[in-house]
Structure formats: structure tokens, C-alpha cells
Backbone as a printed PyTorch tensor [residue, N CA C, xyz], in Angstrom:
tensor([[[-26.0540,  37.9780, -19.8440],
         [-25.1380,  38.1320, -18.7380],
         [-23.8160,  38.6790, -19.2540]],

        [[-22.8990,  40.0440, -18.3580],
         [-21.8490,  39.8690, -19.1690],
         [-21.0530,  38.9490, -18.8030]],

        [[-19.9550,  39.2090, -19.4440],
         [-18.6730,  38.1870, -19.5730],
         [-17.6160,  39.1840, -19.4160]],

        [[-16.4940,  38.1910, -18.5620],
         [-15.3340,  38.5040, -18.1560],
         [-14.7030,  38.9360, -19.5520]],

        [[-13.7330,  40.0880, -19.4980],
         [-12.6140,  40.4460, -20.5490],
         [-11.3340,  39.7180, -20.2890]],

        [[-10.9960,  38.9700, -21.4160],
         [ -9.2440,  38.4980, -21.5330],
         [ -8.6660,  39.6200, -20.7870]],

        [[ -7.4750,  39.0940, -19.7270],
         [ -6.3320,  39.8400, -19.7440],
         [ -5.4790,  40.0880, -21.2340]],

        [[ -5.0170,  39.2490, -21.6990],
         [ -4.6080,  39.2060, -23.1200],
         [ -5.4220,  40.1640, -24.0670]],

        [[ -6.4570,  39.8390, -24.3550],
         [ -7.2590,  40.3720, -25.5490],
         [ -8.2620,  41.5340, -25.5310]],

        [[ -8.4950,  41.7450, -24.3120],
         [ -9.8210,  41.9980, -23.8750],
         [-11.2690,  41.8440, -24.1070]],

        [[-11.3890,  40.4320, -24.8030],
         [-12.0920,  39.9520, -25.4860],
         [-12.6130,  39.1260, -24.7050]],

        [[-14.1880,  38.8660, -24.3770],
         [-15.4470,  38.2060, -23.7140],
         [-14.2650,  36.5820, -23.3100]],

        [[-13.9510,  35.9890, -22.2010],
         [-13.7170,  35.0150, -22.0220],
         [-14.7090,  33.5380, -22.5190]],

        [[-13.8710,  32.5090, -22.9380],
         [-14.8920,  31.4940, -23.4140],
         [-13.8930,  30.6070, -23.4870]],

        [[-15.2120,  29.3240, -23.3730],
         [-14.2570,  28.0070, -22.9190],
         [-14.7590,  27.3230, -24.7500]],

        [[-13.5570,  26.2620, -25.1870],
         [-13.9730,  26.0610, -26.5440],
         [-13.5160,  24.5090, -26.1920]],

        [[-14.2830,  23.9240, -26.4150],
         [-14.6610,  22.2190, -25.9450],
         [-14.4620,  21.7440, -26.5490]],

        [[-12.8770,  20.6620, -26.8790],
         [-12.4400,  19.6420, -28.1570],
         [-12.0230,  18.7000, -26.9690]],

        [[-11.5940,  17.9010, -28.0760],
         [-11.0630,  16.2090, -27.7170],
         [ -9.4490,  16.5950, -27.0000]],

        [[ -9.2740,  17.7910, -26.5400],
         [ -7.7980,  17.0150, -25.7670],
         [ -8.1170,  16.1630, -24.4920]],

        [[ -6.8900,  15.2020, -24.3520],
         [ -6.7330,  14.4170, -23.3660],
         [ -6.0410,  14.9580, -22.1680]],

        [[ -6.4060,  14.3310, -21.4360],
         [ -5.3300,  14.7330, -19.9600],
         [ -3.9210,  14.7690, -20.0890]],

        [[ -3.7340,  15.2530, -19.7460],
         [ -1.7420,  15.1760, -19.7800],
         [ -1.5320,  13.3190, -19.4600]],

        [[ -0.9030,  12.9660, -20.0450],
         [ -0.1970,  11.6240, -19.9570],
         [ -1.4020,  10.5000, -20.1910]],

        [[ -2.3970,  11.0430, -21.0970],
         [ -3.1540,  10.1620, -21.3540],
         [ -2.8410,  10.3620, -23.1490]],

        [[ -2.4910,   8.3420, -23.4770],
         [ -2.2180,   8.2370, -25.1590],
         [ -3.4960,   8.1680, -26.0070]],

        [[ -4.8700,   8.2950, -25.6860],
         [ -5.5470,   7.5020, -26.2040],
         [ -6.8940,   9.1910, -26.1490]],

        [[ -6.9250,   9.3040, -27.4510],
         [ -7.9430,  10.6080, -27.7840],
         [ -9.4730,  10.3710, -27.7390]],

        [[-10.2540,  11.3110, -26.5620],
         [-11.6610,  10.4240, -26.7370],
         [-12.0180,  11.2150, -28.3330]],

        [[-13.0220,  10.3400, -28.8170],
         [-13.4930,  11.3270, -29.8900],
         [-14.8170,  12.5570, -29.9870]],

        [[-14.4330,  13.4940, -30.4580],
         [-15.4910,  14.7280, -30.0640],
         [-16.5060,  14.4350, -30.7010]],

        [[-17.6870,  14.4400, -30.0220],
         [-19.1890,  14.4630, -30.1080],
         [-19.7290,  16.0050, -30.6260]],

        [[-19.5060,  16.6220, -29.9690],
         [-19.9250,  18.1820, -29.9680],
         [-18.6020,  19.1650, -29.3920]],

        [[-18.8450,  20.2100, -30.0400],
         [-17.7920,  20.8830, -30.3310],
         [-19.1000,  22.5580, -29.7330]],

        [[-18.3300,  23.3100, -28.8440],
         [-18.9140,  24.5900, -28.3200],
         [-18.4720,  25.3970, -27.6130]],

        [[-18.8570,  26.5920, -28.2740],
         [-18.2120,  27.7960, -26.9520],
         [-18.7500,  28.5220, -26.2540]],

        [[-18.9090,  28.8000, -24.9000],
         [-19.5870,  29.5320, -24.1300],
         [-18.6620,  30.6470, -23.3510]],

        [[-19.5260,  31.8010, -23.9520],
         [-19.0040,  33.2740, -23.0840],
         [-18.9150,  32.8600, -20.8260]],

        [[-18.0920,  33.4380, -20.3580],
         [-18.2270,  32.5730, -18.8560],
         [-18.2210,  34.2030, -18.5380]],

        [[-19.4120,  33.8350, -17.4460],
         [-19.1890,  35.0910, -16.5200],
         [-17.7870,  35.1940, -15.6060]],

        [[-18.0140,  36.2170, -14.9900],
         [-16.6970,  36.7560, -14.2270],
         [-16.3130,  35.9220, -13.4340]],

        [[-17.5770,  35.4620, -12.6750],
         [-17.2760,  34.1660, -11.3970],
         [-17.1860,  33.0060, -11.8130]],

        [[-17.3760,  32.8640, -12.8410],
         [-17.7140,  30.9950, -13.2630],
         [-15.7590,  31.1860, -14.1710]],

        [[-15.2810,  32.6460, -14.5580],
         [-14.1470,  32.8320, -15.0140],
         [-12.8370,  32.3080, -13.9420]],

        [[-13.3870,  33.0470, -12.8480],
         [-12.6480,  33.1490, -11.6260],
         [-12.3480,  31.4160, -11.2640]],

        [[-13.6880,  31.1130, -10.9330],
         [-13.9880,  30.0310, -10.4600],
         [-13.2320,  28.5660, -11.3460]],

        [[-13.2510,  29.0510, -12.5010],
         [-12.1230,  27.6320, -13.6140],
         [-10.7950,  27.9740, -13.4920]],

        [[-10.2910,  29.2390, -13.5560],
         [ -8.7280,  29.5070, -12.9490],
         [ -8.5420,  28.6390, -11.4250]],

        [[ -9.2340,  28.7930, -10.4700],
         [ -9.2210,  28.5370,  -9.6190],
         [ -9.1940,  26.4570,  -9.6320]],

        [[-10.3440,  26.3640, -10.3370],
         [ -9.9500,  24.2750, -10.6300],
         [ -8.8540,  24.5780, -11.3140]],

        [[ -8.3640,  25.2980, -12.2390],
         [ -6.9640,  24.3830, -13.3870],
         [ -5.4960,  24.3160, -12.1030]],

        [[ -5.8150,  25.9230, -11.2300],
         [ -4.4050,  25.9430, -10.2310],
         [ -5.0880,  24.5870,  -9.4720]],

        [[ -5.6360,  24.6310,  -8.9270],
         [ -5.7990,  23.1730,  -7.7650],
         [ -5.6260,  21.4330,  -8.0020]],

        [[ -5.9050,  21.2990,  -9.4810],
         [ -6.0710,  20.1150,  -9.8330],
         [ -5.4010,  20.4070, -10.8810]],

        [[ -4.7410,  20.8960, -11.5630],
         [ -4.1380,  20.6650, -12.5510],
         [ -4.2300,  20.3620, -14.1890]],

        [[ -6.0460,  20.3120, -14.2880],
         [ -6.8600,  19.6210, -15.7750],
         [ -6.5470,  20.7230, -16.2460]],

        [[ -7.0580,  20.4110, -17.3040],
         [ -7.5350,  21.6590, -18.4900],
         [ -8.6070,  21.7970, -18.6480]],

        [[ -8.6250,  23.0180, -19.1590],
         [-10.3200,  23.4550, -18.8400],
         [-11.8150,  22.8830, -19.8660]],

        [[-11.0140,  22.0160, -20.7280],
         [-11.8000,  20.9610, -21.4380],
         [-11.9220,  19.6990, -20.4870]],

        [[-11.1760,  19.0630, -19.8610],
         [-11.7840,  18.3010, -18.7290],
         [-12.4280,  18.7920, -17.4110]],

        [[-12.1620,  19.7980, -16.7230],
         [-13.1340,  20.9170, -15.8270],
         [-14.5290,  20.5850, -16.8140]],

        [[-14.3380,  21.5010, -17.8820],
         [-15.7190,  21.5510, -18.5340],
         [-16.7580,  20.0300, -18.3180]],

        [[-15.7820,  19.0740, -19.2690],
         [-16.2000,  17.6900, -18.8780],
         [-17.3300,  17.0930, -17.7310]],

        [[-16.1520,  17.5350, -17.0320],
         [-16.4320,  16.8780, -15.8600],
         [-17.5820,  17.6040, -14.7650]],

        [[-17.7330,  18.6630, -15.2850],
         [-18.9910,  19.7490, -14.7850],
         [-20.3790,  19.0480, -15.0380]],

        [[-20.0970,  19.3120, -16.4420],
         [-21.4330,  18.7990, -16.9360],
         [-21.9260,  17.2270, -16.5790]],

        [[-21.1180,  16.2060, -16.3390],
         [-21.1320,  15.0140, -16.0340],
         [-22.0700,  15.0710, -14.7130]],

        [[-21.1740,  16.1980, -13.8520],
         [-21.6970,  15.7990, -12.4820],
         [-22.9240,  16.4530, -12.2330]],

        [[-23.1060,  17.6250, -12.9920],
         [-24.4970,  18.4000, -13.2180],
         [-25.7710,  17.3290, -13.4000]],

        [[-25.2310,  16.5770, -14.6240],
         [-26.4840,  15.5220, -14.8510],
         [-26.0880,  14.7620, -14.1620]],

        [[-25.7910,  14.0910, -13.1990],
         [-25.5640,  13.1950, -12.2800],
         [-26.6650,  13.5500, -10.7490]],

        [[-26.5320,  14.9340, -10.5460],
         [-27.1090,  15.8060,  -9.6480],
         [-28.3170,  16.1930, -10.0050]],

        [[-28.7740,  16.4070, -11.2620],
         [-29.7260,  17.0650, -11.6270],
         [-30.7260,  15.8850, -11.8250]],

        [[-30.5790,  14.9150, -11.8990],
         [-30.8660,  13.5830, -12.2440],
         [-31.5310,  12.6290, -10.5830]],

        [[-30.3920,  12.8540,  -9.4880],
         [-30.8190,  12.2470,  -8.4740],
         [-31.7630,  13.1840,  -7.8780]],

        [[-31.3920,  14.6050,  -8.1140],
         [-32.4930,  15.5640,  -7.5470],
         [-33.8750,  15.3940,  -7.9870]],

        [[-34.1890,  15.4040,  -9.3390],
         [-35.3690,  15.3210,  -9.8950],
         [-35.8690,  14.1210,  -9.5250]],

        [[-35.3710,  13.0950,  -8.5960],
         [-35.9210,  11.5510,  -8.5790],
         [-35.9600,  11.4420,  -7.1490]],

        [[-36.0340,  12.4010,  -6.6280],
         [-36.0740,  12.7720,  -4.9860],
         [-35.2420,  12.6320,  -3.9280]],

        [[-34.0870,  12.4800,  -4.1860],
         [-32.9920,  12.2410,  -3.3120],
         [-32.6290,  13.8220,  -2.9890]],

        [[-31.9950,  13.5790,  -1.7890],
         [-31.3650,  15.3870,  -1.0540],
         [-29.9120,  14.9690,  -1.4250]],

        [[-29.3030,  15.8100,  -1.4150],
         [-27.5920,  16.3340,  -1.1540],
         [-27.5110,  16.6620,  -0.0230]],

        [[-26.8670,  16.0460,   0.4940],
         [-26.2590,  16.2240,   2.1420],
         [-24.5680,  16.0490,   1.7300]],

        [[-23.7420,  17.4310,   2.3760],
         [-22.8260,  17.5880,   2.7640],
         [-22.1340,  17.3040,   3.7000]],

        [[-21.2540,  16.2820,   3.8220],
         [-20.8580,  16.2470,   5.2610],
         [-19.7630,  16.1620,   5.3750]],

        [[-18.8090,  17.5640,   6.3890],
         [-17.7310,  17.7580,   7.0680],
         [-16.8890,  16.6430,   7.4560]],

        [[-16.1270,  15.3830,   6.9600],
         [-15.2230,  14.8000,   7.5460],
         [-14.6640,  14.8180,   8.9790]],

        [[-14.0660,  15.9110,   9.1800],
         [-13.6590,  16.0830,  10.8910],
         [-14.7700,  16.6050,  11.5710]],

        [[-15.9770,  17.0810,  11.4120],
         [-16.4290,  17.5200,  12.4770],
         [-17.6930,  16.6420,  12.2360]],

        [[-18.0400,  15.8940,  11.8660],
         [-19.2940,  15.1630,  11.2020],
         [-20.6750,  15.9530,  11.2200]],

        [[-20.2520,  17.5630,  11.0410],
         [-21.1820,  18.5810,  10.2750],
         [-21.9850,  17.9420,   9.3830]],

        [[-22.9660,  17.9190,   9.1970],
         [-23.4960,  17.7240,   7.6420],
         [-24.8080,  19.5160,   7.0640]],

        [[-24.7230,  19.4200,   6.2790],
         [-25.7800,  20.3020,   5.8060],
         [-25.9030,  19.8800,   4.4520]],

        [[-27.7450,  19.9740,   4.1740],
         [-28.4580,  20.2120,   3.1060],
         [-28.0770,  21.2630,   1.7220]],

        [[-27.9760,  20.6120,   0.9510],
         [-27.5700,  22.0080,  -0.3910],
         [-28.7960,  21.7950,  -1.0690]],

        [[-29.2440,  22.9780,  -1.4570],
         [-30.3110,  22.9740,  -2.5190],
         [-29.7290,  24.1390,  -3.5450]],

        [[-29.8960,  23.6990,  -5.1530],
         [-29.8350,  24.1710,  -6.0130],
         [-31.5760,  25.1300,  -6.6770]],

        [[-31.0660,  25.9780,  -6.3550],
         [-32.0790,  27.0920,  -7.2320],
         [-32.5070,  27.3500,  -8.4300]]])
């Protein structure tokens, strides 16, 4: 797949996964695994887009992706659905992952 170019560098974008902590957190988890992955354009787009909204860094984004991936990937495979549901309009819809 390609990969997004740095504005800076123009060099393949990639996320590089260490032990920083959250802002105003004293206490360092310790790194297990250490990795870098080239990000496509949208999955590029798409982490600019969590760091402006929430404020993490893109080592907790990362984190917290994968957490909820196996969290999801986990209730899916054990037969449970994902149902979405709209707060104000009590919409709900089905998500299925491909």
C-alpha cells in the first residue's frame, strides 16, 4: 500500500511506538514492543484528525486502537453484533467490519 509523504521530509509517514505517557501523567508504562508502521494517506489523515480532537499523542491513539481492535475483534469472533446507536434520535445501525 502506499504511504503518505511528510510535509517536512517527504518521507513515507510512520507512527514509532515507545513508552511516552500522557501529558500530566508521572508514572512511565514500560515498553513491551517497540514498532513502526508506514500509514496510508487516510489512516495519516485520520490520526491528525484524533491528536486535533482529543489531544493524545499518537503513541496513545496507537494504544488505544489496538486495545479496542482486540476488544472488537474478540466480541465479534464470539458472536456478538455492534450496534450503533444515535443518542438524540435513538437511530441505531449495524456495523460490520470486512
Amino acid at each position: 500500500m502506499p504511504s503518505a509523504a511528510s510535509p517536512r521530509t517527504g518521507a513515507p509517514e510512520e507512527v514509532i511506538i515507545t513508552a511516552a505517557g500522557a501529558a500530566g501523567h508521572h508514572a512511565r508504562p514500560q515498553v513491551s514492543e517497540r514498532i513502526t508502521v508506514p500509514l496510508i494517506r487516510g489512516s495519516t489523515r485520520d490520526l491528525r484528525r484524533l491528536q486535533e480532537r482529543t489531544n493524545l499523542s499518537r503513541t496513545d491513539i496507537v494504544n488505544r486502537a489496538i486495545t479496542a481492535y482486540e476488544f472488537l475483534d474478540d466480541k465479534l469472533k464470539s458472536g456478538h453484533d455492534l450496534i450503533v446507536r444515535n443518542r438524540r434520535t435513538g437511530e441505531t445501525q449495524l456495523v460490520r467490519f470486512l
